[in-house]
C-alpha positions in Angstrom: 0.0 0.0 0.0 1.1 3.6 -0.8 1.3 5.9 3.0 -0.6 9.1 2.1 0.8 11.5 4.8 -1.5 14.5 5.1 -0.4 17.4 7.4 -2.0 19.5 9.7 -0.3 22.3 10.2 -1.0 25.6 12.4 -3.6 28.0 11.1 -4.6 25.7 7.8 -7.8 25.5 5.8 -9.6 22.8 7.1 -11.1 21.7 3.6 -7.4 21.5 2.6 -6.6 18.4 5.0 -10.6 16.7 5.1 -10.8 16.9 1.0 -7.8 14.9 0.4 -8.5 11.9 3.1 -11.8 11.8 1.9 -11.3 11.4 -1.7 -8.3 9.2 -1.3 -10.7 7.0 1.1 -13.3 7.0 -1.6 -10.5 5.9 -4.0 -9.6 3.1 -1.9 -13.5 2.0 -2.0 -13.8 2.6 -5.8 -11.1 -0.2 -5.9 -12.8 -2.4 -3.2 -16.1 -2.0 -5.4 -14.5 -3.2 -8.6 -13.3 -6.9 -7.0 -9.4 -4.7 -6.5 -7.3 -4.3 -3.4 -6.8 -0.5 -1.6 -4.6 1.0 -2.3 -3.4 4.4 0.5 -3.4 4.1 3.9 -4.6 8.0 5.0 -3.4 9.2 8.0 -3.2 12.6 9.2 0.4 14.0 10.8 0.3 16.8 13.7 2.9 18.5 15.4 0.7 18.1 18.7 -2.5 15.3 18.9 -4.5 17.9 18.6 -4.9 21.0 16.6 -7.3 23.5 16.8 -7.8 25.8 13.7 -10.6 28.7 13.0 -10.3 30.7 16.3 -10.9 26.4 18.0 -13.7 26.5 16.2 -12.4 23.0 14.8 -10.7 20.7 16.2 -8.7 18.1 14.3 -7.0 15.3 15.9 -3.8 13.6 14.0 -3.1 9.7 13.3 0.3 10.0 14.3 2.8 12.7 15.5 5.7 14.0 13.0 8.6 11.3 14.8 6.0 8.2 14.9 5.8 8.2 11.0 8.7 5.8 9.8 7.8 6.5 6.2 5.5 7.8 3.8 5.0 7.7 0.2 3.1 11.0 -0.1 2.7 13.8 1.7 -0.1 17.0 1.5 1.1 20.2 2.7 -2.5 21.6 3.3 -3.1 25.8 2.5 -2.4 27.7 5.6 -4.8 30.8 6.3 -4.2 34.0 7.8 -1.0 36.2 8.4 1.7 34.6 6.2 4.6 35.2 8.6 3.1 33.7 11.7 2.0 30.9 10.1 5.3 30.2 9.0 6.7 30.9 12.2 4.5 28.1 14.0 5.4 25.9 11.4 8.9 25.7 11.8 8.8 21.9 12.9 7.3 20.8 9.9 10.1 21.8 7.3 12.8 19.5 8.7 10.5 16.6 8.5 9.4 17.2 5.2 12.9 17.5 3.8 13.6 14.3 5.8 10.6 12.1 3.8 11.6 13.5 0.9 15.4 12.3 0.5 14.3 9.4 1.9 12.0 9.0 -1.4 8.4 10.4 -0.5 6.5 13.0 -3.0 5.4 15.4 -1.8 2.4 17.9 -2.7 1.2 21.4 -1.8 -2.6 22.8 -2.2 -3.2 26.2 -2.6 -1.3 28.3 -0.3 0.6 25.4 1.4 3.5 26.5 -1.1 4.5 28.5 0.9 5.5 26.0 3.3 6.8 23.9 0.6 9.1 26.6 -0.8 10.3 27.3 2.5 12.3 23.9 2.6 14.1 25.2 -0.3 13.1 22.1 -2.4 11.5 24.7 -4.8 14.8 26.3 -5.6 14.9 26.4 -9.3 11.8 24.7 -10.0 8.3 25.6 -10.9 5.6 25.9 -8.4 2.0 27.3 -7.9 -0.3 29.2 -5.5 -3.3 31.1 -5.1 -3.1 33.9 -7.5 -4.0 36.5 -4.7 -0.6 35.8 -3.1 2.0 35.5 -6.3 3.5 38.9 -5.5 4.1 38.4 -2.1 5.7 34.8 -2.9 8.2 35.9 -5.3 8.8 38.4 -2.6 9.7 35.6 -0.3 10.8 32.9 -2.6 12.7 34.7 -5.3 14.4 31.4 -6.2 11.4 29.9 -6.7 9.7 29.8 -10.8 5.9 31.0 -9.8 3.7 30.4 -12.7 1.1 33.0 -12.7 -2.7 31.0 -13.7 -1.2 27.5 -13.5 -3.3 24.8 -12.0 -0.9 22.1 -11.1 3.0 22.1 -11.7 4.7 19.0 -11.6 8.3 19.3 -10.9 10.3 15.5 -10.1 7.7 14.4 -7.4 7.2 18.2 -6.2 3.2 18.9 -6.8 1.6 22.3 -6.0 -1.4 23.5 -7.7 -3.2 26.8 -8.0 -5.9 28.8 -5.3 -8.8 27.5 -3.3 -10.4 24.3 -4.7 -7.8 24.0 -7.8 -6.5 21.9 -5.6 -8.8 19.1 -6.3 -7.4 18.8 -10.1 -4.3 18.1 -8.2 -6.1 15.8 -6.2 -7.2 14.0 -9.2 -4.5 14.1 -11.0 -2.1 12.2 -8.2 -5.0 9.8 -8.1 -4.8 9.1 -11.6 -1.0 8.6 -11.6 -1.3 5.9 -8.6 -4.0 4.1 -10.0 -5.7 4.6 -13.7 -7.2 7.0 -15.7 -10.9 5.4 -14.9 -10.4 5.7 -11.5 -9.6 9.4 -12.0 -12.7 9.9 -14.0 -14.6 8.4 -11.6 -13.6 10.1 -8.9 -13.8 13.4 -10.8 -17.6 12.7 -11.7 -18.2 11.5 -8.1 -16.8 14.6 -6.5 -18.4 16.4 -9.6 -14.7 17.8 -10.6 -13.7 19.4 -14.2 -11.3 16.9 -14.8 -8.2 18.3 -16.6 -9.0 22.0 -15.9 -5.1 23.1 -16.6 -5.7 27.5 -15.6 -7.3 30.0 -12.8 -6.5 32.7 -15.2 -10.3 32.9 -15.4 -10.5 33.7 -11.7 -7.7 36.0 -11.4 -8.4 39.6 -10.5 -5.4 41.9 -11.1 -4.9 44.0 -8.1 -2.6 46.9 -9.9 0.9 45.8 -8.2 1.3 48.6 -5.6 2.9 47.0 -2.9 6.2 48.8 -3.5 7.9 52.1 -2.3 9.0 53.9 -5.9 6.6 56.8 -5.8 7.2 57.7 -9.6 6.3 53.7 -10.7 3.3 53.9 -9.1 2.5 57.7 -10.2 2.9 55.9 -13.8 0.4 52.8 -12.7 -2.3 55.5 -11.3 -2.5 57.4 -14.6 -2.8 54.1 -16.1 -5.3 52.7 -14.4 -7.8 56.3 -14.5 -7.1 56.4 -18.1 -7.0 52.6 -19.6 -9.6 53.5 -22.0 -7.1 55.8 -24.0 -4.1 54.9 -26.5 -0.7 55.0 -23.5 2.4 54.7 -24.8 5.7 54.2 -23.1 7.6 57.3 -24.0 4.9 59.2 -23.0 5.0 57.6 -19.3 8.7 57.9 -19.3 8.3 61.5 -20.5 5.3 62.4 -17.9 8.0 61.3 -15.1 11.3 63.0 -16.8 13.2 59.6 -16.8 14.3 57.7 -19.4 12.5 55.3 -21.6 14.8 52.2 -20.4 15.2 53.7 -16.8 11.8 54.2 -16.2 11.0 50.5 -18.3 13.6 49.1 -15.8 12.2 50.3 -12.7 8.9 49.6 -13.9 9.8 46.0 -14.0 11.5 45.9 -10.9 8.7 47.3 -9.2 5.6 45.5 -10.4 6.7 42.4 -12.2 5.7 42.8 -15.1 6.5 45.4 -18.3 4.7 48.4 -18.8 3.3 47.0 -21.7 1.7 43.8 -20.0 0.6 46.0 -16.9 -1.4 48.1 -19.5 -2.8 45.0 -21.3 -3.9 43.7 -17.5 -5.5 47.1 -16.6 -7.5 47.2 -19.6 -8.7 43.3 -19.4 -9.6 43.4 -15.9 -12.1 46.6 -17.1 -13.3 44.8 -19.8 -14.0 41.5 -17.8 -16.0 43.9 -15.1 -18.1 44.7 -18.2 -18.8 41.4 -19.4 -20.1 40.5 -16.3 -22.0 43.4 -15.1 -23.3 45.0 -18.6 -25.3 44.0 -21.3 -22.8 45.5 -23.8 -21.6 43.2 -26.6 -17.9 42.4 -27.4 -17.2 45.4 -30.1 -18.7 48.1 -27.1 -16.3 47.1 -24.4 -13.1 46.5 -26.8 -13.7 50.1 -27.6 -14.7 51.1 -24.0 -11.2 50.0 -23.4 -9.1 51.6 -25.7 -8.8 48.8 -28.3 -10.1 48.8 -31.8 -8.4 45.8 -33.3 -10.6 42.6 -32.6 -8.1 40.2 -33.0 -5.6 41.5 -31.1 -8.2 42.4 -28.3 -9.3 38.8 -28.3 -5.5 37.9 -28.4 -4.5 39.9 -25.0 -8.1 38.7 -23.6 -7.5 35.1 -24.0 -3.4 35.4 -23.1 -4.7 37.0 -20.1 -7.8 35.1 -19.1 -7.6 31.7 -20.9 -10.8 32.4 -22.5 -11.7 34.0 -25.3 -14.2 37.4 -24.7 -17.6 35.3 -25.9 -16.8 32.7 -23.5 -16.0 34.3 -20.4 -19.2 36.9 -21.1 -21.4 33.3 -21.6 -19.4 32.4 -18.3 -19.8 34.8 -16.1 -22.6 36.9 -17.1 -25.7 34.6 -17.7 -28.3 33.8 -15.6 -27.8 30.9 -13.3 -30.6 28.5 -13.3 -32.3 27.6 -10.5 -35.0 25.2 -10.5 -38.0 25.7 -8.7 -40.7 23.4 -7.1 
């Protein structure tokens, strides 16, 4: 049998430790069902026996403590809510162990916001990981050694899983099942769990926030004229000129500050306006490219779908229709 190590570290998400032991339990009676053996033993790993998360208002009681698990074949670092620095803090203990498992052969897998425990081990170091898109900036803050990939779902990197916010984690969740059992098993799981097998992005959830959690005053003069003026034709020179610096001093700085080029912060300024009008408006896709300073459609749909990871029809049909609701 394959030991499926889930940890419950201080101040996680709750979902992020019960969703994995209870699909990987289900797995284990899909198999049983079909005439097949289980295959994961489940246990959850605590620093303490008991840890209480959401103010005490759970309680959640481990299998086994960190030195009573011999080995393990997998291990979950569930998200971890809150202030990012305590949490790290009271989570100390769980680094050395994790490096431990892992020389000693063990995968192991973050959800959501657990990468930030995961990169802390330093395993990440020149490899490709993923996290709730809310957080990115602040990661690459703390992890600069560390390849973020901005909309990913699930990065895969020698035996190192981490997938993307919230519930993205359950594609990972499928996935790993799928790659310790079968492709059937997967699907059944996903329709079980009623999962969007193989959903590979959250660029369709991402908001862009603008990138102001810096301290160069004339970078984010050049993002505030930006974003109260999207609608218009913005060049670079004329930003550079606005601020008296340089076009590749202030194109430098600009990158330094916000992560991306002026150019892409630009695109993202205009998108996000143009998604807020596909889903609160009734105006059709040639009204809001012009709303937001495009008039080429191709190139509008280009930047949309680069950005989003749908094109402008379908994230209108996505996010701006009616839900149905059935009523008795």
């Amino acid at each position: 049998m394959k030991h499926v190590s889930i940890l419950i570290p201080e101040t996680a998400v709750i979902e992020a430790i019960a969703d994995p032991r209870y699909l990987f339990t289900a797995v284990n009676e899909f198999l049983q069902a079909s005439g097949k053996l289980p295959l994961f033993k489940v246990e959850l790993i605590g620093m303490t026996k008991e840890v209480r998360l959401n103010n005490s208002l759970f309680s959640v009681h481990a299998d086994k403590l960190l030195h009573e698990v011999e080995h393990t074949d997998l291990i979950f670092v569930p998200a971890i809510s809150g202030n990012i620095g305590y949490a790290m803090e009271a989570n100390q203990d769980l680094l050395p162990w994790i490096i431990k498992h892992h020389a000693k052969g063990a995968e192991v897998a973050s959800l959501c916001m657990g990468a930030f425990l995961l990169a802390a081990t330093g395993l990440l170091d020149g490899r490709k990981c993923s996290t709730h898109w809310l957080f990115a900036n602040q990661f690459r803050e703390m992890f600069p050694e560390v390849e973020l990939v901005d909309g990913s779902i699930i990065t895969d990197a020698q035996g190192l899983y981490s997938s993307g916010g919230a519930n993205s984690y359950w594609n990972l969740l499928l996935y790993l099942v799928e790659k310790h059992t079968d492709r059937d098993t997967a699907i059944l799981a996903a329709k079980y769990f009623a999962i969007d097998i193989d959903r590979e992005s959250q660029l369709a959830f991402m908001m862009f926030q603008g990138q102001k959690g810096h301290e160069d005053a004339k970078i984010k003069k050049a993002q505030e004229f930006i974003d109260g003026n999207y609608q218009d034709r913005i060049t670079v020179d004329q930003l550079a000129d606005m601020l008296a610096l340089g076009r590749r001093s202030f194109e430098r700085r600009f990158k330094s500050a916000t992560k991306n080029t002026v150019i892409e912060y630009i695109q993202r300024v205009k998108i996000e306006a143009a998604k807020r009008s596909f889903e609160s408006s009734r105006k059709n896709i040639t009204e809001v490219m012009f709303d937001v300073g495009y008039t080429d459609t191709k190139s509008f749909r280009d930047v949309f779908k680069k950005i989003t990871g749908l094109t402008p029809i379908e994230y209108r049909n996505k996010y701006h229709k009616a839900v149905s609701v059935l009523q008795v």
